[in-house]
N, C-alpha and C positions, 0 to 999 in steps of 0.2 A: 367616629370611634377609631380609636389608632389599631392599625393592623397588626396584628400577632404574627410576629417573627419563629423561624426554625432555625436553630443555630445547628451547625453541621462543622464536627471538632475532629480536631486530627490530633494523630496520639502518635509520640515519639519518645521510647524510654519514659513516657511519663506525661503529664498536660501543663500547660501552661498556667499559670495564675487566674486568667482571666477565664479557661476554660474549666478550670475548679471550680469557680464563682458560679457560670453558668449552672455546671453538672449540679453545685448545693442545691439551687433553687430549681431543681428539671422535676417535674410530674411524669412524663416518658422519655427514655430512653431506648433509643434504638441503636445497636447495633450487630457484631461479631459475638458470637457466644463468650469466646477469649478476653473480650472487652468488656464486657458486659461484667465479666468475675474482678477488675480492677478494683481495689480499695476505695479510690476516688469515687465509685457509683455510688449514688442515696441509697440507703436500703429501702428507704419510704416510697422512691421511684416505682412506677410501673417503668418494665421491661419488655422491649420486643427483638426476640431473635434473630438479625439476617441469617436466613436458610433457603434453601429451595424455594418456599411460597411467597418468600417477603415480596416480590414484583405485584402479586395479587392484593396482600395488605396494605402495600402503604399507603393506597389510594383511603380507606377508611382511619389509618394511623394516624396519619398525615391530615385529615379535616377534622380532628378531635380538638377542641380547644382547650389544650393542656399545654404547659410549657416545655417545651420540646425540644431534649436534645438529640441530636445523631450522630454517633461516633462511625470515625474513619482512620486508617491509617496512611499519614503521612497530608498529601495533598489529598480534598478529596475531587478535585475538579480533573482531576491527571492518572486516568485510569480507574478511576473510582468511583461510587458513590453517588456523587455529583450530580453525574450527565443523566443517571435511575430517577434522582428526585426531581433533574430538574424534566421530567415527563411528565410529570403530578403536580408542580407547583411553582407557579409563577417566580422570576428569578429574584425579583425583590421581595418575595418574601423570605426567601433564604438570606443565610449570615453566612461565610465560608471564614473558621479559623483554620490556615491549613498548620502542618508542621513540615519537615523536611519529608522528603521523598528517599527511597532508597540509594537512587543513584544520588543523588546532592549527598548524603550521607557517603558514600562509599567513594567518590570525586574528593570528601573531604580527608579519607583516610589515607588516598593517594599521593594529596596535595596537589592535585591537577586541576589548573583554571580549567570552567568547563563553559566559559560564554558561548565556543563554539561546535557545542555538541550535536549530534545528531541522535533524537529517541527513538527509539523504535518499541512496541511488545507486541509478544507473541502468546501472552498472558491467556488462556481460556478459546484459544486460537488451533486447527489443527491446518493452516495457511501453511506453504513453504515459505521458509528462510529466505528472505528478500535480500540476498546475498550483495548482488552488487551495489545496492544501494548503501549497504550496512559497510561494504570493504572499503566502498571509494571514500567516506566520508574521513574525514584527517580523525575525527575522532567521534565516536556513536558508543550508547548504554541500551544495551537491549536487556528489556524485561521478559523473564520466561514465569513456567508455574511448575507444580509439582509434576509434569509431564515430560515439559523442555526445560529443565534446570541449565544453568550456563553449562555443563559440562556437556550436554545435548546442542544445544543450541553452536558450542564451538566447532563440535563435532560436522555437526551439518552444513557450517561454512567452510570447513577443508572442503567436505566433499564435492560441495559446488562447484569450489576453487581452490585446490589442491596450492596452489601457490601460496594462497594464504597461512601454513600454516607454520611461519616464523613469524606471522605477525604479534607484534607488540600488544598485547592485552593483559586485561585483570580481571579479577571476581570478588564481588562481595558477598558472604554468605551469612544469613541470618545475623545480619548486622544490626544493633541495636539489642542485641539479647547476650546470654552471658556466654552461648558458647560462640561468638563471632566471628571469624578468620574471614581475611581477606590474603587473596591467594592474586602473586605478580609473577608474570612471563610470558614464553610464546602461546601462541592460540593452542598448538596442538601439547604443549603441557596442562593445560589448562582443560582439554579434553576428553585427556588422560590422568588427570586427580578424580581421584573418587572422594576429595571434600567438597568438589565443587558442582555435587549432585542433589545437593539438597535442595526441595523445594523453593526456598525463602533464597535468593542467591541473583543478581542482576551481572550481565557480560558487558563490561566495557573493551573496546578497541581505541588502543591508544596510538599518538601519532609518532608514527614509524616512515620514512622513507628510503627504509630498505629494502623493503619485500613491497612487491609486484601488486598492482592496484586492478581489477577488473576495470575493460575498457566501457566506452560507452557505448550502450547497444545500437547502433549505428550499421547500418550494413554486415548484422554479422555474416560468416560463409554457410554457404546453403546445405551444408552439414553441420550445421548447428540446429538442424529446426528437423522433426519428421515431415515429409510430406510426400505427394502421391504422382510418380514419375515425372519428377522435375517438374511438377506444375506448384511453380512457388515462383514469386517479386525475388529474381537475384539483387544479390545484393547492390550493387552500381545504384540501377533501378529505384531499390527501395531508400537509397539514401535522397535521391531527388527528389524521388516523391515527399516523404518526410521533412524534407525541404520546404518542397512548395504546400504541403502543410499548414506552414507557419504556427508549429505546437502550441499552445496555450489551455489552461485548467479549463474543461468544458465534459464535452461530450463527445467522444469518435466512433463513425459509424464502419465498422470495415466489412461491408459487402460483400458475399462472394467470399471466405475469408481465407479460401484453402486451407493453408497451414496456418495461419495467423501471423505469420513473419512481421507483417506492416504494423496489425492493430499490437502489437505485440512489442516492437521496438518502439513506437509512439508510446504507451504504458510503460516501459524503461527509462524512457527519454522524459518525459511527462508525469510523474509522481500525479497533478493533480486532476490530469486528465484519466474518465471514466472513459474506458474502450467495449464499446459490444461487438461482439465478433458474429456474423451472422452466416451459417452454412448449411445448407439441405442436407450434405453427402454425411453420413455418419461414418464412413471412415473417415474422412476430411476432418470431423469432427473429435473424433479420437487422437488425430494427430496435433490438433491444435491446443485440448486438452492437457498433452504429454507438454507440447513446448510452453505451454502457460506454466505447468508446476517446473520444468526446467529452471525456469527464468526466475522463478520465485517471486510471481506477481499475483496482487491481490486488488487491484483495477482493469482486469480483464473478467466480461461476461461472457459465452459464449449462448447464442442463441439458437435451436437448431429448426431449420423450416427455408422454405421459399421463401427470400426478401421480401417477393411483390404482396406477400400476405402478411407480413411480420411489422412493415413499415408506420403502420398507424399504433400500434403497441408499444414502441419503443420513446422512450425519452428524448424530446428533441434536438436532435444534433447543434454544435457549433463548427465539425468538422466533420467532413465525407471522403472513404476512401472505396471506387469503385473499380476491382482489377475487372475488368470486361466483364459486359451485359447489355441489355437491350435497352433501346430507346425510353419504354415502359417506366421501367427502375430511375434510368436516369433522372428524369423529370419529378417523378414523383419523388425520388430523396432530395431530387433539388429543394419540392415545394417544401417538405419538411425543414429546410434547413433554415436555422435561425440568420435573424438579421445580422450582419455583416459576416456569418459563417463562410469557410472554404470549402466547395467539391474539388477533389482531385481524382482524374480517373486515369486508367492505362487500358489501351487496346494495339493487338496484332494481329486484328482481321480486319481487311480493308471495308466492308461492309459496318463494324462498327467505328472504323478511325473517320468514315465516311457521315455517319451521324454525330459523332463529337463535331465534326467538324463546321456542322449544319443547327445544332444544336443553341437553343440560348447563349445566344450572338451576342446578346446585350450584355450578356454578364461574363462574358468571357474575359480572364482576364490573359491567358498565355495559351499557346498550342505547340508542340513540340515535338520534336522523332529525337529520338536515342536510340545511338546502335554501338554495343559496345565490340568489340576486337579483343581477341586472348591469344598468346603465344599456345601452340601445343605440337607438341613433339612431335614427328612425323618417323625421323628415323634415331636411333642413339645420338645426341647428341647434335641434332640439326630441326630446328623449329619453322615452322612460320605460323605468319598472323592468321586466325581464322575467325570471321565476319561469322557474329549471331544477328539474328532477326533481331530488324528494329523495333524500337515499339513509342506508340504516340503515347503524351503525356498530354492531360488538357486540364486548365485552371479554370476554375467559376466563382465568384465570391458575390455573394447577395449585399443586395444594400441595402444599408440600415433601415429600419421601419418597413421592410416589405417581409 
C-alpha cells in the first residue's frame, strides 16, 4: 500500500499552481487562522487552527487518513512549522513546498546578493541579542516578532555596541502585504523609525567597512566580566588556555567556573560548542549569569552545585576546562571525557601544580608555567615591571576508543 503523503505549502502573496492543485484536492487543512480565510481553501475542507493547542493535536490531525494539507509562511523548514511536524511524523512522509522567506524577499527589494549572509532569530525568543556574532558578520538578517521588531532589536545592538550605530542596515516591514516599506540606512535610524516597529518587519546589516566591527572574544580585560576579588582566568591566561583547547562544536565543561570568563569566551569563539558552566558559590553564579546576558550567548548553561556531585548528570564532555581543584574532580572529569577529548587545567598552589604534575602521565599531552609581567606606575611618570604569580597550565587529550 503506497504511503500517504502530507504536503506542507508555503504562502507568499499567494500559492503556487501546484500548491492550488494540492489545496483543490485537501480533505484537512491545517493552518494560521489568516490562512486558513484565503480564497484558495476548499470550503468542503475540514479546517484546523494553529493556536496555542495545535502541538497537542497534531499528533491525532496528522494520523487521520485524509489528504492533508499544511499551510506555512514562506519556508516552512526555516523557522517554521516543519521542525513541529517533523516531531510527529516521519520526514518522508512529508512533501515540503516552500515559498520565499522574508528575508530572500526583502534582500530582493534591496538588490543585495545574499549567498553570504548570516541568519540569525530572535522570533518567540526573550535571549539577549547575540550582538557580536550578528556585527562581525559582513552581512546578517535577523528575524524578530511582535516583541523585538527590527527597531528593538537595532536598538539593542547599539547598546551592546554603541559603535555600531553608523552601521549600514535595512528593514523590511510587512513585506509582501499592501502596506510594505522597506526602510535604508544607519542602524541607529533605523532604531529611531517608528515604521520599523511593526511586528512582521526582519533587520538586515549590510556590508559596511566603515564603522567599527566587535573584536573576537579572545582574552577580553578583566573588567569586562563581574567577578569576586580578582578571582577570574586574566586575560593573557585565558587566551592560552583557549588555545590549548583546541575549540571545536562539542561539548565544554568549565569547572569551578567563577565568573565564566573561559566557558564564556570558548561560547564566543565557538557558536557550535554547548558550554556548561559549573559553580557552587551563588554569588559566583550571579556574576556569571550577568556576563552570559552581557555577551549575548545562548550556548552557555550554568549549573549551580559541587562539581564532584554534578559530574555524572551532565552531558559528555569533548572538552575540559579546570581552573584549580582536587585530585578527585580531576580524574573523574577526565573519565568523563569523551574519546579523543581535551582536559585543560590551571593551578597556583604548589600542592595542586604537584598533582597535575603526577597526574595521568600517559595522557599528558603538555605541562607549562606562565608568569605574566605588567608595567605599573610607581611614581608620575616613571614605571617598572611588576612580576604576577605564575601559573601551571597542563594538557590531557584521551585516546580514541578509551
Amino acid at each position: 500500500m503506497k504511503e500517504r503523503k502530507i504536503d506542507v505549502v508555503g504562502w507568499d502573496d499567494g500559492f503556487s499552481g501546484q500548491a492550488e492543485q494540492l489545496l483543490s484536492q485537501a480533505q484537512l487543512v491545517i493552518g494560521a487562522p489568516r490562512l486558513l480565510e484565503l480564497p484558495q481553501i476548499p470550503t468542503a475542507a475540514e479546517k484546523a487552527a494553529v493556536d496555542g493547542k495545535i502541538v497537542q493535536r497534531l499528533p491525532g490531525l496528522l494520523a487521520r487518513e485524509l489528504r492533508t494539507v499544511v499551510l506555512a509562511t514562506g519556508d516552512p523548514l526555516y523557522y517554521g512549522i516543519g521542525s513541529t511536524l517533523l516531531r510527529f511524523v516521519p520526514a518522508e512522509q512529508l512533501v515540503f513546498h516552500p515559498a520565499p522567506t522574508a528575508f530572500q524577499k526583502l534582500f530582493a527589494r534591496l538588490g543585495q546578493p545574499w549567498e553570504q549572509v548570516r541568519l540569525f532569530s530572535l522570533h518567540g525568543r526573550k535571549d539577549p541579542v547575540p550582538f557580536r556574532a550578528i556585527l562581525s558578520a559582513s552581512l546578517a538578517a535577523v528575524y524578530g516578532d511582535t516583541q523585538r521588531p527590527a527597531r528593538k532589536i537595532a536598538a539593542e545592538l547599539i547598546a551592546a555596541f554603541p559603535a555600531a550605530a553608523d552601521r549600514a542596515a535595512a528593514c523590511g516591514c510587512n513585506l509582501g502585504l499592501p502596506d510594505e516599506h522597506v526602510l535604508r540606512g544607519s542602524l541607529s535610524e533605523i532604531a529611531a523609525d517608528p515604521a520599523a516597529g511593526v511586528s512582521l518587519s526582519v533587520l538586515a546589516l549590510l556590508p559596511d567597512d566603515r564603522t567599527e566591527k566587535p573584536c573576537l572574544p579572545l582574552g577580553l580585560p578583566d573588567d569586562s566580566y563581574d567577578h569576586h576579588r580578582n578571582m577570574i582566568t586574566h586575560p593573557e591566561i585565558r587566551a592560552i588556555v583557549l588555545s590549548k583547547l583546541r575549540l571545536a562544536p562539542g561539548v565544554l565543561w568549565d569547572l569551578g567556573a567563577g565568573s565564566g570568563s573561559v566557558g564564556i569566551e570558548a561560547a564566543g569563539a565557538c557558536p557550535g560548542l554547548q558550554v556548561i558552566a559549573v559553580e557552587k558559590d551563588p554569588e559566583r553564579v550571579q556574576h556569571i549569569t550577568a556576563n552570559i546576558a552581557r555577551e549575548g550567548l545562548t550556548n552557555v548553561r550554568i549549573c549551580q552545585g559541587k562539581a564532584g556531585e554534578l559530574l555524572d548528570e551532565l552531558p559528555r564532555p569533548t572538552r575540559i576546562f579546570i581552573g584549580g581543584g582536587g585530585k578527585d574532580i580531576f580524574e573523574k572529569a577526565f573519565d568523563r571525557l569523551a574519546p579523543g577529548g581535551i582536559l585543560v587545567m590551571t593551578a597556583v598552589m604548589l600542592d595542586t601544580i604537584g598533582m597535575m604534575s603526577a597526574g595521568l602521565r600517559e595522557h599528558r599531552q603538555e605541562f607549562l608555567t606562565v608568569q605574566i609581567s605588567r608595567a605599573e606606575e610607581i611614581l608620575p611618570g616613571s614605571s617598572m615591571i611588576r612580576a604576577e604569580n605564575p601559573i601551571a597550565v597542563g594538557v590531557w587529550r584521551k585516546g580514541a576508543g578509551k
